[in-house]
C-alpha positions as CSV (number, residue, x, y, z in Angstrom):
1,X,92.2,199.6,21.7
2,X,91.3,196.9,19.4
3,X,89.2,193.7,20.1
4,X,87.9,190.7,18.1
5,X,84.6,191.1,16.3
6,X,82.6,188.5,14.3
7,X,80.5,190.5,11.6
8,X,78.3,189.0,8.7
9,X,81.7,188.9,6.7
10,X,85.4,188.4,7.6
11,X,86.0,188.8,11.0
12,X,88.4,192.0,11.9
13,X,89.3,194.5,14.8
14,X,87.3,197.1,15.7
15,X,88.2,200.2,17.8
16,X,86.7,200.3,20.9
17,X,86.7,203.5,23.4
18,X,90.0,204.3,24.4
19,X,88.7,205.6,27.7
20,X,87.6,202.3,28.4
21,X,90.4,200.3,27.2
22,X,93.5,202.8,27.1
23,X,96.5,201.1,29.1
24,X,96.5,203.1,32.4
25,X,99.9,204.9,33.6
26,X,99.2,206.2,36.9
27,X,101.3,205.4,39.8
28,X,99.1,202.4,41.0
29,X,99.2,201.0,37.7
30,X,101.7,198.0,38.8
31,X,99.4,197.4,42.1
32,X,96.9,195.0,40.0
33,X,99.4,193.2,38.1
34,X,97.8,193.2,34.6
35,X,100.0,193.4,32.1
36,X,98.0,195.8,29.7
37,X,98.2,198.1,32.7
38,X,102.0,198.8,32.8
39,X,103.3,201.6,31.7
40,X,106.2,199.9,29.4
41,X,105.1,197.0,27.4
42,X,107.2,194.7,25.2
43,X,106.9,192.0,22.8
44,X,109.8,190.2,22.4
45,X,110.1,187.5,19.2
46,X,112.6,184.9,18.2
47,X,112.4,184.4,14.3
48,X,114.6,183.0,11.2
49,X,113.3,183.3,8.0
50,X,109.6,183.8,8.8
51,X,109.0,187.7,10.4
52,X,105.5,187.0,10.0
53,X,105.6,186.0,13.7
54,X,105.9,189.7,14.9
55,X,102.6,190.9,13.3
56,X,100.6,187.9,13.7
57,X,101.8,187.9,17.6
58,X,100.5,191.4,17.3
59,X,97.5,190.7,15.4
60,X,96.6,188.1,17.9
61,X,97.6,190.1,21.3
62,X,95.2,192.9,19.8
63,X,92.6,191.0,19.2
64,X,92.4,189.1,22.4
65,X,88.7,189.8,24.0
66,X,88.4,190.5,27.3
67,X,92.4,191.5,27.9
68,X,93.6,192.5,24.8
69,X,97.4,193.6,25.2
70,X,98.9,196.6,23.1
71,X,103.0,197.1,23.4
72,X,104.5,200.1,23.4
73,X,107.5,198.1,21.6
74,X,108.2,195.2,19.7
75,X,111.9,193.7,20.3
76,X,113.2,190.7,17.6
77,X,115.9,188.3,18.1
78,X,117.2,186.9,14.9
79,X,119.8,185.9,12.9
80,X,122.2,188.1,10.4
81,X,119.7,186.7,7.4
82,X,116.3,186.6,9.4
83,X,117.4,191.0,10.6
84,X,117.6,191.6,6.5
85,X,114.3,190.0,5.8
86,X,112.6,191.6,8.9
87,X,113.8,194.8,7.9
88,X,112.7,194.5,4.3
89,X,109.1,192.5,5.0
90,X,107.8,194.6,8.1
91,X,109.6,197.3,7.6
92,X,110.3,198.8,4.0
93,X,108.0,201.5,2.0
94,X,107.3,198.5,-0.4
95,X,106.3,196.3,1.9
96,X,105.7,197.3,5.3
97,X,103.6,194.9,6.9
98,X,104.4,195.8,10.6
99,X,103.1,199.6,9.3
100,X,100.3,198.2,7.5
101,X,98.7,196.0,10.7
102,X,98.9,199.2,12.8
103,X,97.3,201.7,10.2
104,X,94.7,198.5,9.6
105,X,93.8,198.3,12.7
106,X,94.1,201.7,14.7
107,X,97.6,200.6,17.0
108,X,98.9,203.8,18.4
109,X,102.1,204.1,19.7
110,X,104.1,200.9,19.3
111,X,107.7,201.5,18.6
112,X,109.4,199.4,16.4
113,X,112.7,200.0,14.1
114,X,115.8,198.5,12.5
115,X,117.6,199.3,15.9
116,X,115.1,197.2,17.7
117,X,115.7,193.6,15.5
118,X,118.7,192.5,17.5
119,X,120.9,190.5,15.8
120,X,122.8,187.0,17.6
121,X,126.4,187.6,18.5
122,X,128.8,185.0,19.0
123,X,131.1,185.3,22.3
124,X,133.7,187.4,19.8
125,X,130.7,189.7,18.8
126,X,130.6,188.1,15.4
127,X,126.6,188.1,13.9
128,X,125.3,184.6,13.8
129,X,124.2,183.5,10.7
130,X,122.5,180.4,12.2
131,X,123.1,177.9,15.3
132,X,124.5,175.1,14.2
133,X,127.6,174.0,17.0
134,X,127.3,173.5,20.4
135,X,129.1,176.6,20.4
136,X,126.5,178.2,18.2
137,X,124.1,177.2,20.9
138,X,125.9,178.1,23.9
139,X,126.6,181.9,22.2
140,X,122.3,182.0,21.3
141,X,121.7,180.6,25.3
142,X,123.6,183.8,26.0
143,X,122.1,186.4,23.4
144,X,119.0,185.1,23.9
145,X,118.9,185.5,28.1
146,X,121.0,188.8,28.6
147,X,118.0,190.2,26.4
148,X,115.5,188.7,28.8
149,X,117.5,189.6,31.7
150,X,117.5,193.5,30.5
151,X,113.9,193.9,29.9
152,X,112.7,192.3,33.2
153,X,115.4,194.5,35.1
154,X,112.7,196.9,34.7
155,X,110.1,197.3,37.1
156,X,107.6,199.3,35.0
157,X,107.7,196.7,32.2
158,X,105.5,194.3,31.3
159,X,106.9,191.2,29.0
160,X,105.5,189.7,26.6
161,X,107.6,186.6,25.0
162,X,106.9,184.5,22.0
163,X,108.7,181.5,20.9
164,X,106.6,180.2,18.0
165,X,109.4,181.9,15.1
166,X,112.9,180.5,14.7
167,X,114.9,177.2,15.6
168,X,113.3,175.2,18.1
169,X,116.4,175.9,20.3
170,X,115.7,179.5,19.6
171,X,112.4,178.7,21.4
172,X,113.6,176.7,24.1
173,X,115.8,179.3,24.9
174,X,113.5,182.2,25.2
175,X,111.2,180.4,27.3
176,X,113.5,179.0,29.3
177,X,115.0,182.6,30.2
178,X,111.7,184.3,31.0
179,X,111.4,181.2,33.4
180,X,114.6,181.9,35.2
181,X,113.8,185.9,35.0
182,X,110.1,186.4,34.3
183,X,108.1,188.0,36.8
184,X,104.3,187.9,37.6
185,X,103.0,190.6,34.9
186,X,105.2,188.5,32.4
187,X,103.9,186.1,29.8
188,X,104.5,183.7,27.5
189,X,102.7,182.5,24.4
190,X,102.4,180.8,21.1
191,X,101.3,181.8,17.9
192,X,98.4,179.7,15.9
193,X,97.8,180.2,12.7
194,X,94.9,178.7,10.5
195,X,95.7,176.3,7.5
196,X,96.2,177.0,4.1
197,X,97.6,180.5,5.8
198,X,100.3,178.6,8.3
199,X,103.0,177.8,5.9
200,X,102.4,180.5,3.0
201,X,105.1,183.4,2.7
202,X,102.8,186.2,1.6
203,X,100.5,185.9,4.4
204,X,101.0,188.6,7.6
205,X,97.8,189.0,9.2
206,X,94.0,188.7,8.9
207,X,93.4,191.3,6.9
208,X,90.2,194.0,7.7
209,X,89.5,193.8,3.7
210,X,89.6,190.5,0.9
211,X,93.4,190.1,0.3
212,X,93.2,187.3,-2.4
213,X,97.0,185.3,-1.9
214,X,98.1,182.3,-3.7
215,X,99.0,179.6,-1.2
216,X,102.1,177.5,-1.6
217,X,100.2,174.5,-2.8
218,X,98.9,176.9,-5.8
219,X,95.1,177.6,-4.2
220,X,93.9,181.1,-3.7
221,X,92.9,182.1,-0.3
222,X,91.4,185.2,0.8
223,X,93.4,186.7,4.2
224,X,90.5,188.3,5.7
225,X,89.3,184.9,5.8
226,X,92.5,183.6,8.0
227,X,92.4,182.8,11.8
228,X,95.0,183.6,14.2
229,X,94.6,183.1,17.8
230,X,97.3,183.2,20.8
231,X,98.0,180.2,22.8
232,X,99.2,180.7,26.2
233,X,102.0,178.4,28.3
234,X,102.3,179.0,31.5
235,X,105.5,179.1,33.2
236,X,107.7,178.9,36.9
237,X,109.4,181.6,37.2
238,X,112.3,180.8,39.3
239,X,113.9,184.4,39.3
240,X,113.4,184.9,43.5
241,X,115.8,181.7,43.5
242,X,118.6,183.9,41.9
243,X,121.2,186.3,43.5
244,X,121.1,189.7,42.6
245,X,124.5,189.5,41.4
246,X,122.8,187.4,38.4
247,X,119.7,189.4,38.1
248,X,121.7,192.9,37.7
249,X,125.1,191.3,36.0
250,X,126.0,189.8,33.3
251,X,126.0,185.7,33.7
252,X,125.9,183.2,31.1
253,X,122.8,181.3,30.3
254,X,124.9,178.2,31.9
255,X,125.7,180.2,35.0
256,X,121.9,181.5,35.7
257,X,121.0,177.4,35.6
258,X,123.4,176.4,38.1
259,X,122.0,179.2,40.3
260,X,118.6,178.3,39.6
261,X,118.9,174.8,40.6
262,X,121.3,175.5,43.8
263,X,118.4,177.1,45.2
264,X,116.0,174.4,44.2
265,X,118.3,171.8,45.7
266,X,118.7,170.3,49.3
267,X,121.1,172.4,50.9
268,X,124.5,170.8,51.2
269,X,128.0,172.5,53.1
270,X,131.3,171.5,52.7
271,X,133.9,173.2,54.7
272,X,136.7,173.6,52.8
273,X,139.4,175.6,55.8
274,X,142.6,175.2,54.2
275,X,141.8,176.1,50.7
276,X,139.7,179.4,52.9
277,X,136.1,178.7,50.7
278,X,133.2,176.7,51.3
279,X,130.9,174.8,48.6
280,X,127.6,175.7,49.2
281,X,125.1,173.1,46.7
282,X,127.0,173.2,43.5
283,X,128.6,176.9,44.5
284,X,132.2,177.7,45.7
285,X,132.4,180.7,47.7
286,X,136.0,182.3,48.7
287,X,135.8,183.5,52.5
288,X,138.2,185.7,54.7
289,X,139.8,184.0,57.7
290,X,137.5,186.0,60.3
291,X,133.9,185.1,58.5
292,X,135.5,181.4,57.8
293,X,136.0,180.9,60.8
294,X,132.5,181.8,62.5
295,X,130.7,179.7,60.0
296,X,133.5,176.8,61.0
297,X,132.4,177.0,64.2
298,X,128.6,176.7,64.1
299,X,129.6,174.2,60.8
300,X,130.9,171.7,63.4
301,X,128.7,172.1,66.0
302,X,125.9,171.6,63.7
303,X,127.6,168.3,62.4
304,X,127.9,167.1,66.1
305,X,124.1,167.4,66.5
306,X,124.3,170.5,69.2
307,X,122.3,172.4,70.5
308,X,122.1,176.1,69.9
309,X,124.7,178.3,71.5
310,X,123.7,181.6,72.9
311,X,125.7,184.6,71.9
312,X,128.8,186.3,73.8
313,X,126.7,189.2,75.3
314,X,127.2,192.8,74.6
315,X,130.5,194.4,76.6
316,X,131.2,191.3,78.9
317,X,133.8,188.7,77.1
318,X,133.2,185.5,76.6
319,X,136.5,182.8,77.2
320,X,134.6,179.9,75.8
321,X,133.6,181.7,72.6
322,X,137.0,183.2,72.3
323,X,138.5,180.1,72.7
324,X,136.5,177.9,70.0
325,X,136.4,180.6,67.4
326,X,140.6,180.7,67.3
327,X,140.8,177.1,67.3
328,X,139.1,177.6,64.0
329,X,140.9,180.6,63.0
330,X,144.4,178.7,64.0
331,X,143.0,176.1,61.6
332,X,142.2,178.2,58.8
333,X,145.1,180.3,58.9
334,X,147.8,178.1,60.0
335,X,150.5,177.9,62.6
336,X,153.2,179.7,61.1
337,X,150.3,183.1,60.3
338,X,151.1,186.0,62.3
339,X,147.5,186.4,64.0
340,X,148.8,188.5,66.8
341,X,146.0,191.1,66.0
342,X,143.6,188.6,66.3
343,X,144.8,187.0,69.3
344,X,145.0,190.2,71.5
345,X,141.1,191.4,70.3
346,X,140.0,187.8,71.6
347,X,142.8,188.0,74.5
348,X,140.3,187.9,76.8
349,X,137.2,186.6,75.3
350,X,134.7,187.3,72.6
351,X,131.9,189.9,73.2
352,X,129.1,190.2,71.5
353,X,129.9,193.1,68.7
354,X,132.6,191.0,67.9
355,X,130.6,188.3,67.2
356,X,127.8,190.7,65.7
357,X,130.1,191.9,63.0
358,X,131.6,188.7,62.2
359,X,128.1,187.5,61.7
360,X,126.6,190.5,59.7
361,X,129.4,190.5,57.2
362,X,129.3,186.4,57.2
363,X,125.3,187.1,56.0
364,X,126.5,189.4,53.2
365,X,129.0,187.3,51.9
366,X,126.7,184.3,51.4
367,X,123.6,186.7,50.5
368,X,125.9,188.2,47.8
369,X,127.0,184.7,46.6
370,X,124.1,182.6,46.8
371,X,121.1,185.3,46.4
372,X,117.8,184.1,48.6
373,X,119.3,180.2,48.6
374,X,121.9,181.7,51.0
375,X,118.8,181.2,54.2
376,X,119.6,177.2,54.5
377,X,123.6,178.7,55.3
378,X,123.1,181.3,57.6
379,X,123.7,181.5,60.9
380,X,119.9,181.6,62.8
381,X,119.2,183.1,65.6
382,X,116.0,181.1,66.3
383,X,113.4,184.0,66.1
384,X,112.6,184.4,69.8
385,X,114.1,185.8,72.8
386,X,116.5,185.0,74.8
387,X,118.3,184.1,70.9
388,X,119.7,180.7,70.6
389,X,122.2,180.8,67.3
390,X,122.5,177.8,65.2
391,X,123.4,176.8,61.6
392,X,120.5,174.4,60.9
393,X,121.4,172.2,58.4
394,X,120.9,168.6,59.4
395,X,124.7,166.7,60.2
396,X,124.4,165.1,57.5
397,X,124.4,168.3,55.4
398,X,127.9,169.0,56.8
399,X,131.2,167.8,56.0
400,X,134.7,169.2,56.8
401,X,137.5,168.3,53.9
402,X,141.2,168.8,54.1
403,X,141.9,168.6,50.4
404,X,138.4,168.9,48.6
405,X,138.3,168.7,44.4
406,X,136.4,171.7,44.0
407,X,135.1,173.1,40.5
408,X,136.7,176.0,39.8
409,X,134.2,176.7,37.2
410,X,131.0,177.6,39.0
């Protein structure tokens, strides 16, 4: 593994032991978090026109001192036009300065191909060319955070994000995705590169040798002269906010926000019995009668400032709980419903694995729906024995609506 070295001349990497250094891939790698310690680690770039991001990223991770971090791939996100000039500048027998860095600086094992630039598609699967239209936007948001959303799927991965290349929104983007799906051995960084080497197109890395390159204002400057060092940003990772249906689907960059920030907002419920859903925060969840109307039940009591009910108990019917979980069923389903089956399991009361199974598939629904922000609308059972059950948002959290204007695009 490489490190950082100041000699008498131009600084470079050297090698250091790889029994000291060597990424470790033992089973209790993950247990320390480090991210030079996982077993799979990615760099993932956004560029345009400039792929000197990806090996001055690398460059710069390498030579990081005391945790210097080596991927075993590189991953680019670019345009149509920024894929053909990756390709050609990192890539190609001419040039191949993505080859070059590793065989300069002894980096084993990093994979990194044609198939691994990744190219924006639009929502037809159309390459992007550049983002220019709010639509253009919205179809990068996308690209930009399914990739993120696949790499941190994976539990023996480490991610490593850079959003100094490309469109500022390209940037924004990126970093805002690992902050809605990074975990704690993922990072995020910008690249800083020393002047007159920042803006000149020839220059890739600091060289280990005198590269002599003619700057864009006309001056000569020697590469192994040049200074590159990474600049961290820290970040929130808001991905235990999210329900698994988001972490393990498909949803838009749009959709992942408005999870993110129901679970960051005050819990609100609106009980919504005619149209058979409830909003939960900004999210409308479609409920069977039977779950509907155990949540209806607590719903009201909680608005009426009660106290916690006790459960029916197990094998010994309760009238009273029968009684007030049909008026909500009635309500839901209507008068003119045949609820005949419903009427004769609760003809004598409700028991308690009645009320059990309404409960656990009530939990499973919401869990589903609403990921960990699903707690503020459960139905608690107080933690302690003998358990007192209660839905414990405040009353003024709670509202019941005939006719409610929900979205119907959450």
């Amino acid at each position: 593994m490489p490190r950082r070295t100041q000699g008498a001349g131009a600084p470079t990497l050297q090698r250091m032991n790889p029994s000291i250094v060597s990424p470790r891939t033992d089973s209790s790698a993950n247990s320390d978090r480090a991210p030079a310690h996982y077993p799979r680690r990615v760099l993932l770039a956004v560029c345009g026109l400039s792929p000197q991001i990806v090996t001055e990223t690398l460059y710069a991770l390498a030579a990081e001192e005391h945790d210097p971090f080596i991927p075993t791939e590189v991953h680019l996100i670019t345009t149509a036009e920024g894929a053909r000039r990756a390709e050609l500048s990192l890539l190609s027998d001419d040039l191949g300065w993505f080859h070059k860095l590793c065989a300069d600086y002894h980096l084993p094992g990093i994979t990194f191909n044609r198939h691994h630039i990744h190219v924006m598609r639009d929502a037809s699967e159309r390459a992007m060319d550049d983002i220019r239209t709010p639509q253009d936007n919205r179809d990068a948001a996308n690209f930009i955070t399914a990739q993120v959303r696949q790499f941190s799927a994976d539990p023996n991965c480490a991610l490593h994000v850079s959003i100094a290349g490309g469109r500022k929104t390209m940037g924004f983007y990126l970093g805002y995705a690992l902050s809605l799906y990074g975990r704690a051995q993922d990072r995020l960084s910008h690249v800083l590169v020393s002047d007159p080497f920042e803006s000149s197109w020839d220059f890739f890395y600091p060289t280990p040798y005198s590269r002599v390159l003619q700057t864009r204002d006309g001056k000569l400057a020697d590469t192994a002269l040049a200074q590159v060092t990474l600049a961290e940003i820290p970040f929130v990772s808001l991905r235990h906010g999210l329900p698994v249906a988001l972490l393990a689907g498909h949803a838009s960059f749009n959709e992942t926000v408005v999870a993110a920030r129901a679970a960051l907002a005050p819990p609100q419920l609106t009980m919504d019995l005619a149209g058979k859903r409830i909003l939960a925060g900004d999210k409308v969840i479609e409920m069977p009668p039977a779950e509907l109307a155990l949540l209806a039940v607590f719903a009201r009591h909680a608005l009426q400032g009660g106290a916690p009910l006790p459960a029916p108990t197990k094998d010994a019917p309760d009238a009273a709980w029968g009684q007030r979980y049909l008026r909500e069923y009635r309500a839901i389903t209507g008068t003119l419903a045949d609820i005949d089956a419903t009427e004769r399991a609760l003809k004598a009361g409700m028991d308690g694995d009645y009320f059990s199974q309404r409960k656990s598939k009530l939990d499973k629904r919401l869990k589903a729906a609403l990921g960990p922000a699903a707690e503020a609308y459960r139905i608690h059972d107080g933690g302690s024995r003998p358990r007192r059950y209660a839905l414990t948002l405040p009353p003024d959290a709670v509202r019941f609506v005939a006719d409610v204007a929900f979205k119907e695009d959450q």
